[in-house]
C-alpha positions, 0 to 999 in steps of 0.5 A: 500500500504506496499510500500508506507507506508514504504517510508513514514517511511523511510523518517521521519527516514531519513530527522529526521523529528518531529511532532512539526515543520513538515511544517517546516521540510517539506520546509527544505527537499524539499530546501535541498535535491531537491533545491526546494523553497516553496512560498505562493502565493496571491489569484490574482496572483494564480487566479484558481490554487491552487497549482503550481511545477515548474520544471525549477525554481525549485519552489512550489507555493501553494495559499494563499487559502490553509488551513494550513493542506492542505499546509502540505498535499502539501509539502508531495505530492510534496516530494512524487513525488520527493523522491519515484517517482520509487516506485510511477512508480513501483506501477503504472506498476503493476496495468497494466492499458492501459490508459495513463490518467488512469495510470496519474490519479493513480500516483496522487492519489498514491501520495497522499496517501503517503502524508497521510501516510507522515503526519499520519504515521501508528502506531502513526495515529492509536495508537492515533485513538483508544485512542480518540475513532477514535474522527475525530475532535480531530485527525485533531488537533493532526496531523495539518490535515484537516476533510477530510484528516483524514477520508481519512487516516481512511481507510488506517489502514489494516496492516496485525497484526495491523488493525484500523476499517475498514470503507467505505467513501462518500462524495456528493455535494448538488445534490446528485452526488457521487464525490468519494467513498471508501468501504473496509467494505462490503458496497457497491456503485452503479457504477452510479446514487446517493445514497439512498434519505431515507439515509437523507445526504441531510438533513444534508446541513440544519444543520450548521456543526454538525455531524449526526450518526445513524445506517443503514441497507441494503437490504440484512439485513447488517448493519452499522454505518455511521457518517455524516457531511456537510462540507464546501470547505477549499478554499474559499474567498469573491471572489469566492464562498463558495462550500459545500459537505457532507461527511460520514464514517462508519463501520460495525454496530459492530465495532462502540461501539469503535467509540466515536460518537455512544456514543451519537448516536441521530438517529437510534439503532443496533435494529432499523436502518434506512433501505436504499438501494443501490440507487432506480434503484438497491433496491427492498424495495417496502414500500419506500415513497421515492422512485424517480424511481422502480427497474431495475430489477421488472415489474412495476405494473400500475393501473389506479383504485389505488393510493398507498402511496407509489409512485410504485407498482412492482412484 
């Protein structure tokens, strides 16, 4: 989105921020170009809400909860909304939804997305991304971000002339469910149901936050390289419980000897990868011991005489 990465741009020209005290420069812009006060705000008096614009008393009030990259994260979303509400209007016209709550839902996530590009602006963000090898550790230390905001952030590098990796992104809880999911590589997501179970992202809620890498192939013979990790929910406390997900992003298998996670790659190589599917109702490799379910689009075959080692048999 040019427009919002310009805006972004605009901003840290016009407000003079700087990278050293950007939480603080932050507050400073929303006090003194909106008379917006920011406040953190304990636990009990936050209860479920973590963060909270009051329009009337002119006040953000963000949870003590927060990490400090998802503070920043905050302050950015809300200057966003306040700053370039025309420009966030404007895109959200063009896309020509119907739905009220799928334009709302649009104009959050546009928000956000200028919130990322407000804390990592462009040529900075990758010119640091491909010299740490795109090290997703390393950038959310340099930018005060968090994992997730960085992978996020990753694949919003398509600037016609000046392009980082492009990657896919995923990120699922403990069941199996996709909450969201991002392609601009090629790779490609069922519009419902899980992913592949011979993948193995669930083995990696068994790991305690390393990262597994490894090389994947679909059924239509393309390949890539997926970086995986569990991670666990920033907002957490003794009083509420402790969320985990697993999140992963990759790129075509390509592109990742300029990733520094292939360098140490454990798992599978260019020349053998973990072959995968879609998820079992979208993919045809008959020879899967892990299959839950056969294929949409096969007659599956029944035979009371034989049992096979593999759970369906299909034409």
């Amino acid at each position: 989105f040019p427009d919002l990465e310009e805006s972004a741009a605009l901003l840290w020209q016009n407000s003079d921020l700087n990278a050293d005290s950007l939480y603080y420069d932050l507050r400073s812009h929303l006090l003194n170009a909106h008379g917006v006060k920011v406040r953190i705000l304990p636990l009990d008096v936050m209860e479920g809400t973590l963060r909270r614009y009051d329009r009337h008393g002119r006040r953000l009030m963000l949870s003590e909860l927060l990490s400090p990259g998802d503070r920043l994260h905050q302050l950015a979303y809300q200057i966003a909304l306040l700053d370039y509400s025309n420009v966030l209007d404007d895109l959200v016209k063009e896309a020509g939804f119907e739905n009220a709550d799928s334009r709302r839902l649009l104009r959050i996530k546009l928000g956000n997305y200028m919130a990322g590009a407000v804390i990592m602006p462009y040529d900075r963000f990758l010119e640091a991304a491909k010299v740490l090898r795109y090290d997703i550790d390393l950038l959310a230390n340099r930018f005060a971000s968090t994992y997730m905001l960085v992978c996020h952030r990753l694949t919003n590098l398509q600037r016609p002339g000046n392009r980082g990796i492009q990657f896919f992104i995923v990120r699922v809880d403990c069941s199996g469910n996709v909450l969201d999911n991002f392609s601009n590589n090629g790779f490609y997501f069922a519009r419902s149901g899980g992913l592949c179970p011979e993948w193995g992202m669930s083995n990696t809620f068994l790991s305690s936050g390393g990262i597994r890498s490894e090389f994947i192939q679909m059924p239509d013979g393309s390949t890539y390289f997926s970086i995986t990790r569990l991670i666990n929910q920033q907002c957490s406390s003794h009083k509420i419980n402790l969320q985990k997900y697993i999140l992963s992003i990759g790129c075509e298998a390509a592109q990742a000897e300029n990733v520094v996670y292939a360098d140490s790659n454990s798992g599978s190589t260019p020349k053998t990868p973990l072959k995968i599917g879609i998820n079992c109702r979208l993919c045809d490799r008959m020879e899967c011991r892990s299959r839950a379910c056969p294929p949409i689009n096969r007659r599956l075959v029944i035979d009371e005489n034989q049992q096979d080692i593999f759970p369906y048999f299909f034409t």
